[in-house]
VOGU-3710 file (C-alpha; in Angstrom, 3 decimals, decimal comma):
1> xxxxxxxxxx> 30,190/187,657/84,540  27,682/184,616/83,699  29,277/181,296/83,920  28,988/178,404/81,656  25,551/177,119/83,152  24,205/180,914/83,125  23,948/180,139/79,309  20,687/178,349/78,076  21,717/175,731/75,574  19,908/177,785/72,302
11> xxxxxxxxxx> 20,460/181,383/71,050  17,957/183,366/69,066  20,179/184,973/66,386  18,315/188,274/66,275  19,801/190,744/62,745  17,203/193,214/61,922  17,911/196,524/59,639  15,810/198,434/61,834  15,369/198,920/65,634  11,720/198,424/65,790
21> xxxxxxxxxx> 11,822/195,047/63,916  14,697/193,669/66,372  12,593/195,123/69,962  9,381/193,211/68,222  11,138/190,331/67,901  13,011/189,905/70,641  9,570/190,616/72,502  7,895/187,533/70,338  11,208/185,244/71,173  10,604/186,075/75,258
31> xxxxxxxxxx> 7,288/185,649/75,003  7,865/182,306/73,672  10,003/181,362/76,243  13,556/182,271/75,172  15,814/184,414/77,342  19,179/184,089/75,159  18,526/186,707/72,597  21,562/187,566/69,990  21,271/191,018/68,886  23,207/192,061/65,710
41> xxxxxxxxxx> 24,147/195,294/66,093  25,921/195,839/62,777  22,295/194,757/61,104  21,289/198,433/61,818  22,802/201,678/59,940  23,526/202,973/63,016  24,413/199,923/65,305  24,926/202,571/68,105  20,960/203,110/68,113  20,872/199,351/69,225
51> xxxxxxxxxx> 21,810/200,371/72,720  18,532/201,963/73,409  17,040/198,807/72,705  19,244/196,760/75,079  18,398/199,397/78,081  14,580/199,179/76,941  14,128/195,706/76,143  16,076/194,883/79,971  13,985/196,960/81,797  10,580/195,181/81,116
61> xxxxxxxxxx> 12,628/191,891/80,803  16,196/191,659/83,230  15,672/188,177/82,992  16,683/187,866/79,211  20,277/187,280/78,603  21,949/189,122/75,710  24,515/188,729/73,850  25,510/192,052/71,448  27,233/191,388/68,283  28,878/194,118/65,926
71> xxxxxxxxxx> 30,421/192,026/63,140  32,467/194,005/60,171  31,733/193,819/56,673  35,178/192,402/56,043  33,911/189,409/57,816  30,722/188,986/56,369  28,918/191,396/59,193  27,409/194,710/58,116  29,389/196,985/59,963  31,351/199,392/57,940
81> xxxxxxxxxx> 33,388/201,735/61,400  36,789/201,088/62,466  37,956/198,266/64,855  38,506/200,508/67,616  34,453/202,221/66,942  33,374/198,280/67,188  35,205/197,462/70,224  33,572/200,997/71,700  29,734/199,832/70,782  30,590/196,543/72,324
91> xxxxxxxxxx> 31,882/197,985/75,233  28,827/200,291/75,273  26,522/197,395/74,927  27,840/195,984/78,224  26,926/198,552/80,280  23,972/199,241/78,708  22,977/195,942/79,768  24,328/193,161/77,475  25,997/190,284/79,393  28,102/188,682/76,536
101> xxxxxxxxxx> 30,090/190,264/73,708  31,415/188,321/70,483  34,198/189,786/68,442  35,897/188,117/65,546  38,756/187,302/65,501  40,661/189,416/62,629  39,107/192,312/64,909  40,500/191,254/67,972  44,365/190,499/67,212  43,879/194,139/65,888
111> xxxxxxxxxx> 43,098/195,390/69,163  44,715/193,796/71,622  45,043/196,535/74,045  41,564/197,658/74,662  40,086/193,995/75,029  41,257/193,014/78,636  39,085/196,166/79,647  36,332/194,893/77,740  36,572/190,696/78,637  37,039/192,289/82,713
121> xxxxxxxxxx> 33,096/193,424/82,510  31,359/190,416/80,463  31,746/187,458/79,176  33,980/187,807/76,063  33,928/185,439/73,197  36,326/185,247/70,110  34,772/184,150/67,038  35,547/182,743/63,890  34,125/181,964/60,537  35,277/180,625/57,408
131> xxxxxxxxxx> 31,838/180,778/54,852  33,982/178,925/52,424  34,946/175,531/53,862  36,438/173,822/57,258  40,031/174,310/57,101  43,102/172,745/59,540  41,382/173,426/63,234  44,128/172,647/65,005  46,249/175,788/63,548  43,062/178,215/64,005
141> xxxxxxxxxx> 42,768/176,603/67,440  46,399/177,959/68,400  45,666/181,122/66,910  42,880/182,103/68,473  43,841/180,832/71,771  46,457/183,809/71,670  43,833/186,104/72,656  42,381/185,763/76,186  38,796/185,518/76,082  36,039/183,186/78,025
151> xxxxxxxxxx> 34,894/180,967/75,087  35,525/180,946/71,376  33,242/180,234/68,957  34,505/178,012/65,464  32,168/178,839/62,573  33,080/177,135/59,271  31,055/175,911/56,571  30,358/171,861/55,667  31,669/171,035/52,218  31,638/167,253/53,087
161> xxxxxxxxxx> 30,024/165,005/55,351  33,166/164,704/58,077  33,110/167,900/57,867  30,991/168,113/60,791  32,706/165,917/63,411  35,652/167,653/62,875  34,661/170,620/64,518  32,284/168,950/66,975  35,857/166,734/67,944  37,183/169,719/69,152
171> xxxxxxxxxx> 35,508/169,825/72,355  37,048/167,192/73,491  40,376/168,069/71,969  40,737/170,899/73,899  38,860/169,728/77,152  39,987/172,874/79,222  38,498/175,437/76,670  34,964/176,777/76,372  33,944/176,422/73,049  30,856/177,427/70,346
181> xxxxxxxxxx> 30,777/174,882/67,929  29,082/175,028/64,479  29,075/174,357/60,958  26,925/176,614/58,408  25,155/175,107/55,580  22,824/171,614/54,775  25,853/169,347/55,358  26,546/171,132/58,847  23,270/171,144/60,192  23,839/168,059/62,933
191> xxxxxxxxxx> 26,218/170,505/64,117  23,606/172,669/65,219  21,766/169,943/67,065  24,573/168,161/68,358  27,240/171,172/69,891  25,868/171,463/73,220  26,413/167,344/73,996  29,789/167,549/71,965  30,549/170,605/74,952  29,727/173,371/73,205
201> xxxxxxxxxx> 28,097/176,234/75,557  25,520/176,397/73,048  23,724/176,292/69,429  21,908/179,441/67,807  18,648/179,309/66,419  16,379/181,503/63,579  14,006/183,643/65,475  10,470/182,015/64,909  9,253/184,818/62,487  12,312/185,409/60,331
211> xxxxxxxxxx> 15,063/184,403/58,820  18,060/183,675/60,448  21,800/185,192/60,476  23,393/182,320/58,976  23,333/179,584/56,685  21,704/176,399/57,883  20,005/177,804/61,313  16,745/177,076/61,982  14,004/177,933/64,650  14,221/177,368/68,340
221> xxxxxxxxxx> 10,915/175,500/68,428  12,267/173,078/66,021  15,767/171,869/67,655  13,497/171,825/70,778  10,282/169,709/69,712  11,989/167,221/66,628  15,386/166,761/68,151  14,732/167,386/71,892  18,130/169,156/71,985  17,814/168,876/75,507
231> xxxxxxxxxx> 16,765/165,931/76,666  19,069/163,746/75,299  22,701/163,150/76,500  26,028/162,995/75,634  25,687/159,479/75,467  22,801/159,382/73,496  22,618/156,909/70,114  22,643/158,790/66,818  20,926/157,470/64,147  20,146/159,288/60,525
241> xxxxxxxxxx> 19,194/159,131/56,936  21,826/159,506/54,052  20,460/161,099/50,858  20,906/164,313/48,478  18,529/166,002/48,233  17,911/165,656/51,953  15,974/168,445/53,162  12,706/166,882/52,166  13,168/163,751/54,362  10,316/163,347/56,523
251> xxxxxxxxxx> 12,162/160,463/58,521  13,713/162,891/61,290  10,002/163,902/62,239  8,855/160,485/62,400  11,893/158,358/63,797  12,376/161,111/66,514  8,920/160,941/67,594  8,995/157,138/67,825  12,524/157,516/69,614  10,639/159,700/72,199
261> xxxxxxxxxx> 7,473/157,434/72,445  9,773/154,831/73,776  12,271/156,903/75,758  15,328/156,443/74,573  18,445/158,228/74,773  18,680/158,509/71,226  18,593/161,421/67,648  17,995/160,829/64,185  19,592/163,641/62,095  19,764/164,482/58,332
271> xxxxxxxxxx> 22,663/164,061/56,389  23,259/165,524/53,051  25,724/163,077/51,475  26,463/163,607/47,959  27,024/160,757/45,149  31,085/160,974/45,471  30,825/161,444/49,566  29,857/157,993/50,877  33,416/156,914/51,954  33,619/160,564/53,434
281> xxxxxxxxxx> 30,467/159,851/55,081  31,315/156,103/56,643  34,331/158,257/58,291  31,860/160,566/59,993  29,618/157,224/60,678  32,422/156,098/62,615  33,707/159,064/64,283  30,909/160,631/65,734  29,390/156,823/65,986  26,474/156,663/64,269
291> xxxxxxxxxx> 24,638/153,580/65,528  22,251/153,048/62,655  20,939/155,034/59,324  18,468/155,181/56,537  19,555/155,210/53,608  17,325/156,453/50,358  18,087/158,460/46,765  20,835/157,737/44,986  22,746/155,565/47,348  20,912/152,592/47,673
301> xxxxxxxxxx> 22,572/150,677/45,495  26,278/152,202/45,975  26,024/151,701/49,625  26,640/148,211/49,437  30,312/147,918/48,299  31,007/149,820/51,838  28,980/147,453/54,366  31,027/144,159/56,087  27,549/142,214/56,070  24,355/141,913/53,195
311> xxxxxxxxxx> 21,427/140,603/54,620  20,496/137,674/52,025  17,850/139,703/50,215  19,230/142,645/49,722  22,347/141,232/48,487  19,834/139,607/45,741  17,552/143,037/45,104  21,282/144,757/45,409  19,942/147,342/47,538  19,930/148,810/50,750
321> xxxxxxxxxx> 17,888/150,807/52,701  18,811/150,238/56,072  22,275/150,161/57,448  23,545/149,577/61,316  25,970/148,728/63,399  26,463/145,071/65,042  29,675/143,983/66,813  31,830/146,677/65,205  30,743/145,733/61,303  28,401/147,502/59,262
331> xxxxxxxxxx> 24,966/145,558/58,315  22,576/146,272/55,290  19,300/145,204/54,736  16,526/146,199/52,287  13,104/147,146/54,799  11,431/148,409/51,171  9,797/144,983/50,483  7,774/144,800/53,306  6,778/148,173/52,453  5,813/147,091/48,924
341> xxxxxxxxxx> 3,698/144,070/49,518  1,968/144,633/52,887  0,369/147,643/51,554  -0,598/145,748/47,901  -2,152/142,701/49,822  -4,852/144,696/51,363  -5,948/145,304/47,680  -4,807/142,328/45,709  -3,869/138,526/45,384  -0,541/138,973/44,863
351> xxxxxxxxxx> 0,057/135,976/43,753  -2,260/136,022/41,365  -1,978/139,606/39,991  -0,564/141,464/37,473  1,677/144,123/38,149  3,692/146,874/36,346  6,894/147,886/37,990  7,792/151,501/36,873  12,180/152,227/37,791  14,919/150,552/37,392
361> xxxxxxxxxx> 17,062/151,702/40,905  17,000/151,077/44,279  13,486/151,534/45,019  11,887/149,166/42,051  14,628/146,386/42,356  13,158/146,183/45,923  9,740/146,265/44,640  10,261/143,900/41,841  11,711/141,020/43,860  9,290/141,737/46,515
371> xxxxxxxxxx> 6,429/141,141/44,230  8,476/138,689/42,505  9,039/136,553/45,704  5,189/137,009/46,456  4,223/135,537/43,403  3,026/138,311/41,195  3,118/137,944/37,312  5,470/140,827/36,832  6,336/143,571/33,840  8,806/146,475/34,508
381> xxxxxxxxxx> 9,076/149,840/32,239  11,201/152,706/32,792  13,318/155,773/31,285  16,437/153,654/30,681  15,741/150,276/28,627  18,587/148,509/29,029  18,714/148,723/32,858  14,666/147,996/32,508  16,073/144,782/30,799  18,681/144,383/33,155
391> xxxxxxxxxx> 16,653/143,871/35,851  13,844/142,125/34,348  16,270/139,782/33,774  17,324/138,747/37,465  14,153/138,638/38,861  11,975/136,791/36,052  9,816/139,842/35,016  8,917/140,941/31,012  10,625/144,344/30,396  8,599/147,003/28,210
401> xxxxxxxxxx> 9,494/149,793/26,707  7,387/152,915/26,714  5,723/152,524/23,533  4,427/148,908/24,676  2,260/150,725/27,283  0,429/152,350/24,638  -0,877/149,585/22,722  -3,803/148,858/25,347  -1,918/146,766/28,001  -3,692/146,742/30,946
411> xxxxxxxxxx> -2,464/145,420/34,726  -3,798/144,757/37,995  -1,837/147,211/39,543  0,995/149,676/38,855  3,624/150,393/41,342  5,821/153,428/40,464  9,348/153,251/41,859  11,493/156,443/40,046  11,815/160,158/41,777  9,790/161,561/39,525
421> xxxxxxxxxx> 6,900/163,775/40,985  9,054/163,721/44,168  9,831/166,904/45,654  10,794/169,805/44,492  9,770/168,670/41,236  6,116/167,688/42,154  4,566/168,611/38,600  6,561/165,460/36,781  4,765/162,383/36,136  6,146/159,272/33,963
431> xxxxxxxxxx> 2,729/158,497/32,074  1,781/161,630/29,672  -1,649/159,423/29,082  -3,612/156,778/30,459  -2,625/154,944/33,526  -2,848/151,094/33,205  -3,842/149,409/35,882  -6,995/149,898/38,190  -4,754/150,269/41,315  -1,972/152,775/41,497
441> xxxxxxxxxx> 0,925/152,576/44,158  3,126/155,631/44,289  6,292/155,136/46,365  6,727/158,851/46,110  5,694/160,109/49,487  6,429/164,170/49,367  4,032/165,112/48,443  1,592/163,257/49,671  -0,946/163,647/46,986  1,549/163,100/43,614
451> xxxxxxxxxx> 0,375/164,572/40,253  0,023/160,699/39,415  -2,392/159,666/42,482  -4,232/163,254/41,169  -4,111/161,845/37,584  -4,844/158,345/38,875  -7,617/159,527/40,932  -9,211/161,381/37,798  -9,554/158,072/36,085  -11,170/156,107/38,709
461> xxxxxxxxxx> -8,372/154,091/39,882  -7,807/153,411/43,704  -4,752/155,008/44,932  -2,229/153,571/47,223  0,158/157,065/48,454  3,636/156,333/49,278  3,093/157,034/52,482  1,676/154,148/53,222  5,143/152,363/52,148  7,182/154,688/54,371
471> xxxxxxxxxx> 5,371/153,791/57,768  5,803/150,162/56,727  9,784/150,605/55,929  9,905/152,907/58,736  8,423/151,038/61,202  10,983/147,377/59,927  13,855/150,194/60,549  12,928/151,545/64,200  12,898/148,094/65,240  16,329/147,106/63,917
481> xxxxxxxxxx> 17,940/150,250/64,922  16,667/150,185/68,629  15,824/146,388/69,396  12,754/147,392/70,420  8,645/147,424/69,318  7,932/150,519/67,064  5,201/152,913/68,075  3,072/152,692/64,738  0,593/154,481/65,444  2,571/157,647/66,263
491> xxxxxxxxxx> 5,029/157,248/63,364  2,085/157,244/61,201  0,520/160,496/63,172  4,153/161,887/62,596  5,076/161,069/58,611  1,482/162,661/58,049  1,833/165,672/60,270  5,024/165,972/58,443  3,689/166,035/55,116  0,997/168,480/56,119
//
């Protein structure tokens, strides 16, 4: 029977409809250096035709480890046979080679009195999963504890940010148990890079090729190379970004490579934190810890009212991009400024020029009073007038409507500050006509090329890509999270590797 360190700390979740397709790729998987191979049995019509590929695959390769699955359609497998015919094509999966069986749950408090046979000749996991939400743990916990079995796995799916740490907590909970720890879907995904230093055995992972066998899981190659799943520890400092949408973040690739560059014990995760889920989210912050995160679209401006101390200008811009922890209090600041100006300067005067603030939330109050504090005559426009007015009024700039812009006013530079053209909306752009300024600063920075810089571009102006404003904020944020000197140069390889 493999023991606890016989396990490698990722699992290729292998669930193919057809035998062929799941020997190719658990060849390509191998070949790439994985040896913990998942094979869903119940993915093929006849799951008893996946035995042949066990024997087959484990005679070219004995060093692979597999683990043989045969989940029932009544709990979201594929498998339509009795209980007793999926206990006998797990069983048969052990001798034909496989060294690990998983069997949910419902199925196993059904048959009770064929599974000490079974658990006697591999190692024998009882799973659950809940594809709906995270329900009471402790209760499941007790339940499926009344079945003997080596380890047991706790699937459930994140509806909330917390939702997370409260399976990961259950490691340590229940210190004397073997568990698999994981939540399905965006919100759960730090789950999947964090359960092996929370104690679980181990995390699963999308074969390279394909898709994977559950919500949320992606490739091997990924939680290896961007989160470095194994080299740090369970004392390592986790840092993030808040936002929703989050998917589209490029921070994780280019805070994790910086965190590497310097060696430190350290992961930067993305969390999908909804507009209603920030208190929900501060109780994860302080659960898990969370030493330090970014924080972006829309919750820049909300995040304030939950932080113990406002670094002087952003209390005055009112937003915050950058939160951490100091002596047991939260801290804002606002590391968008920099990331306005220093890239402007290398065009412009700034305190002589004229510039056209487009937005009216987080991102353009930061610009504005950037600009503002660097001496810039400025002008701000937007989609919603009276917040355009709003703000023009606390930091001394002329607001414009729309229609203003077409009656030939021309600036020195335009800086656009709303989400529009941002991924996964790339083909929206706030000026239908000509741009007007000669110099064009999109914070937008996915994509890299905005249907504005393409537009701007077409007219002659010189471009400025957002990109250029992420390093800069990037680089301000590294340096408060960690204390130490940011590695520029590779978080600038990084963001544009990322966007590539």
């Amino acid at each position: 029977m493999p023991s606890r360190a016989s396990f490698p700390s990722i699992c290729i979740a292998l669930g193919f409809p057809t035998t062929e397709k799941l020997l190719e790729h658990a060849h390509r998987e191998l070949d790439s250096g994985e040896r913990f191979l998942e094979f869903r049995l119940d993915y093929l019509p006849r799951p008893q035709d996946g035995l042949a590929v066990i024997r087959t695959f484990l005679t070219t390769h004995p060093e692979a480890v597999i683990l043989a699955t045969c989940r029932r359609h009544q709990n979201h497998g594929h498998f339509n046979g009795s209980i007793d015919e999926q206990v006998s094509i797990l069983s048969q999966a052990v001798d034909a080679g496989a060294r690990a069986v998983d069997l949910e749950i419902e199925s196993a408090e059904s048959s009770l009195a064929h599974l000490e046979a079974l658990r006697s000749k591999c190692f024998f996991i009882v799973s659950y999963h809940n594809f709906d939400g995270t329900p009471p743990l402790d209760p499941l916990v007790k339940r499926m504890t009344k079945v003997g079995a080596d380890a047991y796995k706790v699937v459930t799916t994140a509806r909330k940010p917390s939702d997370p740490q409260r399976v990961l907590a259950l490691g340590k909970a229940y210190p004397k148990l073997k568990f698999i720890l994981l939540a399905m879907g965006e919100a759960g995904f730090p789950t999947r890079v964090l359960s092996p230093a929370a104690g679980g055995l181990y995390t699963y992972a999308a074969p390279s090729a394909a898709e994977g066998t559950a919500p949320g899981q992606v490739s091997a190659r990924h939680l290896r190379n961007l989160y470095r799943i194994e080299k740090f520890t369970k004392a390592a400092k986790i840092f993030g970004v808040i936002a929703d949408p989050v998917r589209h973040s490029i921070s994780p690739a280019v805070h994790n490579r910086a965190l590497q560059a310097r060696r430190i014990d350290g992961v930067y995760l993305p969390f999908l934190v909804k507009p209603v889920q920030l208190r929900d989210f501060l109780l994860l912050a302080d659960r898990l810890p969370i030493s330090g995160f970014s924080v972006t679209i829309p919750h820049k401006q909300k995040i304030i009212r939950y932080l113990d101390v406002i670094e002087p200008l952003a209390r005055r811009i009112g937003a915050v991009n950058t939160v951490w922890r100091k002596a047991g209090k939260w801290r804002g600041t606002n590391t968008d400024a920099a990331g306005v100006t220093k890239p402007l300067s290398k065009h412009l005067r700034l305190g002589k020029a004229n510039v056209l603030v487009v937005g009216n939330g987080g991102a353009a109050r930061g610009a504005a009073f950037a600009l503002a504090d660097a001496g810039a005559k400025l002008s701000l426009t937007g989609r919603n007038p009276d917040r355009v007015r709003a703000l023009a009024k606390v930091c001394g700039a002329e607001p414009l409507m729309r229609d203003q812009l077409k009656a030939g006013r021309k600036f020195d530079a335009v800086v656009h500050a709303t989400p529009l053209g941002m991924f996964p909306h790339p083909d929206e752009c706030f000026f239908d006509d000509e741009i007007p300024a000669e110099l064009v600063f999109d914070m937008v920075y996915n994509p890299m090329e905005t249907l504005l810089l393409k537009r701007a571009k077409q007219q002659g102006c010189t471009v400025i890509p957002g990109i250029q404003m992420f390093v800069e904020q990037a680089v301000a944020q590294f340096e408060i999270f960690t204390g130490e000197s940011a590695p520029r140069a590779v978080m600038e390889k990084a963001a544009l590797e990322a966007l590539t």
